[in-house]
N, C-alpha and C positions, 0 to 999 in steps of 0.2 A: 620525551614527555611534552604534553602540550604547555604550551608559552600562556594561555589562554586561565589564568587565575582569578580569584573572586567573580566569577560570570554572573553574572544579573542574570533572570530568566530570558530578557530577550536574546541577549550573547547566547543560551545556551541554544537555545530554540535555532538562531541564526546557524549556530554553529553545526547541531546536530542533526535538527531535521534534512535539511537538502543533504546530507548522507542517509538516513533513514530512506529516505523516499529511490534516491539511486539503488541500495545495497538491496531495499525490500520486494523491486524487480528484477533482480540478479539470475532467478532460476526460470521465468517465466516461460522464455522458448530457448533453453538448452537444448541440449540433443538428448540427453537423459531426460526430461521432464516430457519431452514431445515424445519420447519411446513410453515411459509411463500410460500417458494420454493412449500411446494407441496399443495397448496393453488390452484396455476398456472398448478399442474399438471409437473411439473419440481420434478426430484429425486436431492440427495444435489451436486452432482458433477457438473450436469446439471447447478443448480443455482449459483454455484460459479461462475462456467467458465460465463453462460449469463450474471448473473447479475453486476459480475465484467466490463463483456464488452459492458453492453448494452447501454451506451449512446454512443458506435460507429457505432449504429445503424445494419442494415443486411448487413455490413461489409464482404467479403469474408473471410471464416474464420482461414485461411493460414496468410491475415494481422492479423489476430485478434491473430494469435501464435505468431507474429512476436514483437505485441505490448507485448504481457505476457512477451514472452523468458520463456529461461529454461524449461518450459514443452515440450515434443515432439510433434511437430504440429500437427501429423500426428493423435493424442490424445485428443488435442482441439477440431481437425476439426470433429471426430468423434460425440465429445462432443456437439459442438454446431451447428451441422446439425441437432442432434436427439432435443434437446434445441430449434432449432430455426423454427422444423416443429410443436413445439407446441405452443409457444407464441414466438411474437411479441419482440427483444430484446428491446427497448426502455421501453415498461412495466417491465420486469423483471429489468431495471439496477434501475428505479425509485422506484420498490417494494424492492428490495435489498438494498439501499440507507436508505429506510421504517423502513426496519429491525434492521439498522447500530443504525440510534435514539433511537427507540422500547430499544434496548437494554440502550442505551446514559440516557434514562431518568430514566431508571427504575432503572439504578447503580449510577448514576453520577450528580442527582440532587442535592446534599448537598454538592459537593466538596465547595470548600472555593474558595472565589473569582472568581465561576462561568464566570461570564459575562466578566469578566477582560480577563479571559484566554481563554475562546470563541475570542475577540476582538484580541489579539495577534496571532493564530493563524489565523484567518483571515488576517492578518496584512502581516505575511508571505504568506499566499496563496494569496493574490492580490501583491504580490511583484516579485514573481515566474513567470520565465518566460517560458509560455508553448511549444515555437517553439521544432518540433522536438522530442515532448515527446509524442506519441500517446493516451496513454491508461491516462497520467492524463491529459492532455488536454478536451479529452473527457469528466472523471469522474468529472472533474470542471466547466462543464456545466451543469449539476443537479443544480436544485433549490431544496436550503437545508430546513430543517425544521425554521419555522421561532421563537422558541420559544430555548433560547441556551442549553437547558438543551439535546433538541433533536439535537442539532448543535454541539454540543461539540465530540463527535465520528464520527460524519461524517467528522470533518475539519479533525483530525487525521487521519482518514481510508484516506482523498482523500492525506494527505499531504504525506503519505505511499507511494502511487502511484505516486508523485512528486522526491522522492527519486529513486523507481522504478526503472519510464521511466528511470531518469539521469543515475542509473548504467549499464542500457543496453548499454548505448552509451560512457560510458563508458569502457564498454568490449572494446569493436570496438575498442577505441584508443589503448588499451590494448595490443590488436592483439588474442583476447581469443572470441571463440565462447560460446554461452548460453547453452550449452551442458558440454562443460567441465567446464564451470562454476558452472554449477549444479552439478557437479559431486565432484567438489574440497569444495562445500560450503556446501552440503546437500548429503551425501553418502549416507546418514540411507534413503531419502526418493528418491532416484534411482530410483526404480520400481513404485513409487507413480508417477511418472511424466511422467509413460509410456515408458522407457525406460526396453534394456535386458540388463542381466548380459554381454551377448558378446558386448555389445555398450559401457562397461565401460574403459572410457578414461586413460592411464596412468597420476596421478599426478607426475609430474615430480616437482622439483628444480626451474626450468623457470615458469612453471605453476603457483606456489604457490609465486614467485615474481610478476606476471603476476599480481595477485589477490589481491595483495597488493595495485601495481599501480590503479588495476581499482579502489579502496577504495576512493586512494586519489583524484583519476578523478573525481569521482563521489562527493568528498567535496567540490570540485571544482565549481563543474554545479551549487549546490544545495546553497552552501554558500552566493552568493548575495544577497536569498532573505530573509535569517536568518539574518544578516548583518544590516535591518533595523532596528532593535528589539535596543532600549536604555537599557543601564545596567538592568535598575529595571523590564524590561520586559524580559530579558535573564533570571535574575533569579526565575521572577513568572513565564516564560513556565517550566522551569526545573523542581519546585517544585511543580507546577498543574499537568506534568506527572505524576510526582512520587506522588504525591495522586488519580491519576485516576487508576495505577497504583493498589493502595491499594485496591480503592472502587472497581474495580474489581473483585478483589480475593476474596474480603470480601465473 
């Protein structure tokens, strides 16, 4: 059981999110998800970027970089013109959502107190509130699987995107664009996001305070809806990560 008792919102926030955000890209480029993807005829980039965005429908796809951040639009938009001259995005975000379960049930049927921790996370995800957060607004209109074993990776993947949106706008108050954000958060994957070596932004002093603040902005947005969760249910999400966690890796 976790040691981690009476949590304040921010303990819990500390505690849970940085597993939320790990476990909610769990399934992204598997081998079964990338089999999915080319099922449609979609290569695995393709399916990330559509499938991530396909409940915002044939969305321009300049908003749909705007919803991501961090990646170079210019990268996206490539991405999901050649994506969206082949299927339908609404198919792909639903087949991708598929794949999110697929995986959910095949790892994570035995956790302990299953349906408890499905329930808590739903709990927080109808507590959240979606104004202004594009890409999980969206992803929180899928109708999820209705059995929790398939439910249990989807709530995570979509509460991922909860956290997300909140730190894009975050930045903003910040005063930090999704460029040198990406660049102060993720150096190693620079060029993975479409970017050149000449685009590399200096991290300054300011920067890396910058990133601090958006942190807390961003516990800010997200904490109300974690806030609902009673003592025994902050410490069962905590320790139902940290066993999805495991089963994972297993």
């Amino acid at each position: 059981m976790s040691t981690l008792a009476n949590m304040t919102n921010q303990e819990l926030l500390n505690a849970a999110c940085p597993l939320i955000g790990d476990l909610g890209a769990a399934f992204y480029f598997i081998p079964e998800t990338l089999a999915a993807g080319k099922e449609l005829g979609l290569g695995g980039m393709e399916f990330y970027v559509q499938g991530r965005a396909g409940q915002m429908g044939t969305t321009d796809p300049l908003a749909v970089a705007a919803a991501f951040g961090y990646f170079k639009p210019a990268l996206l938009k490539s991405v999901l013109d050649a994506a969206n001259a082949k299927v339908d995005p609404r198919t792909s975000g639903a087949a991708h959502m598929k794949a999110c379960a697929e995986l959910s049930r095949a790892k994570l049927s035995n956790i302990p107190n299953l349906e408890g921790l499905v329930s808590i996370l739903e709990k927080v995800n109808n507590a959240a509130d979606p104004d202004g957060l594009a890409l999980y607004a969206a992803i929180r209109t899928e109708t999820l699987a209705e059995d929790a074993a398939g439910r249990l990776l989807q709530l995570i993947a979509i509460l991922r995107e909860f956290r997300g949106s909140a730190h894009l706008v975050a930045l903003r108050v910040a005063g930090l664009d999704s460029k040198t954000a990406h660049a102060a958060k993720r150096p190693d994957m620079w060029k993975q996001f479409g970017y050149t070596e000449e685009e590399m932004p200096e991290i300054t002093d300011a920067v890396k305070k910058a990133m601090a603040e958006a942190e807390s902005y961003t516990d800010k947005l997200v904490e109300p809806a974690y806030a609902v969760l009673s003592e025994a249910e902050r410490v069962a999400l905590v320790d139902g990560l940290k066993a999805v966690k495991a089963a994972l890796a297993a």
